[in-house]
N, C-alpha and C positions, 0 to 999 in steps of 0.2 A: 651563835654567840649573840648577846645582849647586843643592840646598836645604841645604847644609854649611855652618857656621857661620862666619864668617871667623875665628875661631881654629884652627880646625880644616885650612884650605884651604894648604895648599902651592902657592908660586909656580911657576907652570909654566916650561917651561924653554922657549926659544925661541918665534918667534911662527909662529903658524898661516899654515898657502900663503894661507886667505882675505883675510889682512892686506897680502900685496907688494903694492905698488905700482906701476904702470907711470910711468915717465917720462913727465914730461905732453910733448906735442906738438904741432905744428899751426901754420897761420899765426897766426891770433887770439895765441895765445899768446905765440908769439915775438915777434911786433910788440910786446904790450906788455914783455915781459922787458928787451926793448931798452930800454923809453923808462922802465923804471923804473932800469935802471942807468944809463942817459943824466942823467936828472935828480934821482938820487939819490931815489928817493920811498920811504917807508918804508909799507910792507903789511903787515898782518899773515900774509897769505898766504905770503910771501918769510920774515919773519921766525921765523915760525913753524912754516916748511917742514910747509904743509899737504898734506894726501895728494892732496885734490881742485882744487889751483890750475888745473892745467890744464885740469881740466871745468869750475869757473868761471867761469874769465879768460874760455874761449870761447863765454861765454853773456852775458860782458860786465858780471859781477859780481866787487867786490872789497872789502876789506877792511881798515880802517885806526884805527888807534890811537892815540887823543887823552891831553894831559892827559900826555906823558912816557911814561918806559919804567922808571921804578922807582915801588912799590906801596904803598901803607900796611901791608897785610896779607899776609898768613905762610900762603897754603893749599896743603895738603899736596899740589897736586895741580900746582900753575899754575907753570911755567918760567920766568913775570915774576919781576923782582927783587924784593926786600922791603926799604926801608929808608927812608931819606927824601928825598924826591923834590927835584927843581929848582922852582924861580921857574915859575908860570903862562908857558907863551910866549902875548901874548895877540894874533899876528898865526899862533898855529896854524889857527883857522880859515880865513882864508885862503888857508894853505899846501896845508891839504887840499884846499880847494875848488878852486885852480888844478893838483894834481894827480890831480883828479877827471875835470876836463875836460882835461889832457894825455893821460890814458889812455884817454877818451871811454869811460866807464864808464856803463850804462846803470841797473845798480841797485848803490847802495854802501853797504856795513854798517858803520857806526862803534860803535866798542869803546873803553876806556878801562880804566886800570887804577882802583885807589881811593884815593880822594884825601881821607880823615880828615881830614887834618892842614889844610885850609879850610874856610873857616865855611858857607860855599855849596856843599862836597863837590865843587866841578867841575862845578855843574848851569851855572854864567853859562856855562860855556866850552863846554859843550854845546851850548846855546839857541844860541849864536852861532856854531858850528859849522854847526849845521843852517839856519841862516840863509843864512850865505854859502856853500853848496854850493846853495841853493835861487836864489840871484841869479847865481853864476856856471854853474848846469846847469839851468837851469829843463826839462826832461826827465827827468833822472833822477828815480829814485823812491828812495827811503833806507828803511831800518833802524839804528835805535840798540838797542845791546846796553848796556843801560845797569847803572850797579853798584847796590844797594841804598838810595843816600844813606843810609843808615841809618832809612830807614823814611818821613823827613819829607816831610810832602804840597808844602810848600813848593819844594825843589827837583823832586820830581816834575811840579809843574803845568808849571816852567819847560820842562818832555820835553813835556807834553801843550799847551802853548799853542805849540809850532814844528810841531806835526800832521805827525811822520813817519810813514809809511804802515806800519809795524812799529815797535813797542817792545817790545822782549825783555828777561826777566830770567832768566838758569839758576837753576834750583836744586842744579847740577849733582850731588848723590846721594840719597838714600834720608834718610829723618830721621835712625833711629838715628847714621847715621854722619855726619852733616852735623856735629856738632862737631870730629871728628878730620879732617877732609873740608878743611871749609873754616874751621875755627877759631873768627874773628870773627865769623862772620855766623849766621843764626838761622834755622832751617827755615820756623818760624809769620811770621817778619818775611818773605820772600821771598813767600810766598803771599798775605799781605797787600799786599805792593806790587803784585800782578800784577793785586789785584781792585781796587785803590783804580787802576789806570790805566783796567781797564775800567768800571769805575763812577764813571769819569768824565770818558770820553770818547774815550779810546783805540781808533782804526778796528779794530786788529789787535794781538791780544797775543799772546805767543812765550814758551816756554822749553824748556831742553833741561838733561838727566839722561846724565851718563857710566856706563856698569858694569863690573864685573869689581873692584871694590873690595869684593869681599865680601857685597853684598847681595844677598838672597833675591828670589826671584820677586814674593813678595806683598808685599815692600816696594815693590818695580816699580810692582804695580797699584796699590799705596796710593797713592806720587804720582803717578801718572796720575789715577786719580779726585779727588785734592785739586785737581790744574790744573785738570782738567774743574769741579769744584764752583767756581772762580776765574773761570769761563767763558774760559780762556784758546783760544785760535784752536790755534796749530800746537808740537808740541813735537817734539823732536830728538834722539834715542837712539842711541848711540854707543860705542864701546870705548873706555877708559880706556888710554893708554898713559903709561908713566913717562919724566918728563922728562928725568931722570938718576938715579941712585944716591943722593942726598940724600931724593926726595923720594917721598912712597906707592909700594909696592909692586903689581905688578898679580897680583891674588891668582886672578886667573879668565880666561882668554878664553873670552867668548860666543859660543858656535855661532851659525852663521847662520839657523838653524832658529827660535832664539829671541827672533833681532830681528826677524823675519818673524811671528812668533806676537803681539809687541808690537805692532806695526805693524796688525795685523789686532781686539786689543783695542781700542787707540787711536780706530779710525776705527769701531768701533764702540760706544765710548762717546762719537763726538760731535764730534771733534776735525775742524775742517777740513783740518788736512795734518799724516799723520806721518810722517816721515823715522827709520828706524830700520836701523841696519846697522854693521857694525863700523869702518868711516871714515867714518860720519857726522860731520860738526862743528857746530856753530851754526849757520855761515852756509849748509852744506848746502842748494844749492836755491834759495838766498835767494827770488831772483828770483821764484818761481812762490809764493812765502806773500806776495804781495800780492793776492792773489783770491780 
């Protein structure tokens, strides 16, 4: 990676051959494509036209989005809307849970956007989310990519007393830039949520870091060693791409040399799985960070 300052770094023009995409294919696949335009089910996979749906979907992992599709908060990075959200739907749980078991999904990641603007942040719709996908799949094993509640232990117990087998928080960049990054949210706050899940009780903790936002290598290591000091389990290293023309510019693509070089830090300070690569996402793999 560039050790160039992000004032310094000119937007590259075009993306790198490591970045195409092959069209996802395969039976697995298609069966579910069908049954999700069949029954109108909303994925984040689908609506976020992930690079790796297709290697997912055929591992029988997917993705889905509680809590609405507009956001409390403003980050420079994220393609969700910003403004003020709808009425709780409070029969979403199980809508997800019967489109869990329509798609016969064997590990499923639930994400949300952030929800300020309730006294409980979305943590009851959570708890009960994860509930009714445990009574209607009792096989599946889950992931909650959950948002920061703003820090309070409160709604995070409500995450740890449904015992999904992962509880993820990104930090998604580097400190310096996590104000222009992600705005509302606090470098020192996201780290403290990761060690108050595992200190207290959390099987498995997760997070994951984008780049190409301008950050230096030894900011890289710096949150890596902060996760590791969190005892977090698995983290998620990925290239930053811009959602549109509104929102952050992508000031770097990462050679694949050097998510390979992360990747080999990582597991050598400790980390039980690091996924590190330039289509890396969150859910990346899901499936295999439950062991």
């Amino acid at each position: 990676m560039s050790t160039t300052t992000a004032e310094n770094v000119h937007p590259p023009k075009g993306k790198p051959k490591w970045l195409r995409v092959k069209l996802p294919t395969g039976k697995k696949y298609t069966q579910l494509r069908g049954l999700v335009d069949k029954y109108s089910l909303n994925t984040i996979c689908t609506s976020g036209s992930c690079p790796n749906m297709g290697e997912c979907w055929g591992e029988g992992t997917a993705t889905f989005m509680i809590l609405g599709n507009v956001c409390t908060r403003s980050c420079g990075f994220c393609g969700v809307k910003t403004g003020r959200p709808e009425d709780v739907d409070w029969e979403e749980p199980e809508k997800v849970a019967r489109s869990i078991k329509i798609m016969s999904i064997k590990h499923a990641v639930i994400t949300s956007v952030d929800r300020d603007d309730l006294k409980d942040m979305g943590s009851i719709i959570w708890a009960e989310t994860v509930k009714a996908i445990r009574r209607m799949n009792p096989e599946t094993t889950l992931e909650t990519l959950i948002p920061d509640f703003q820090g309070m232990g409160t709604h995070l117990d409500r995450i740890l007393e449904v015992a999904p087998e992962v509880i993820s928080h990104n930090m998604e960049t580097v400190k310096r830039l996590t104000r222009e990054v992600r705005i509302q949210a606090k470098y020192e706050r996201s780290l403290d949520v990761l060690r108050y899940l595992k200190d207290n009780g959390a099987r498995r903790t997760k997070s994951g870091i984008m780049l190409g936002l301008g950050e230096q290598e030894d900011e890289v290591i710096k949150v890596m060693e902060d996760l590791r000091n969190a005892n977090v389990d698995v983290v998620t290293i990925g290239q930053y791409l811009q959602p549109s023309k509104k929102h952050l510019p992508v000031k770097e693509f990462i050679l694949p040399e050097q998510f390979k070089k992360y990747e080999e830090l990582g597991l050598e300070m400790g980390f039980r799985h690091v996924e590190s690569g330039a289509l890396v996402r969150s859910s990346y793999k899901a499936h295999k960070h439950i062991n």
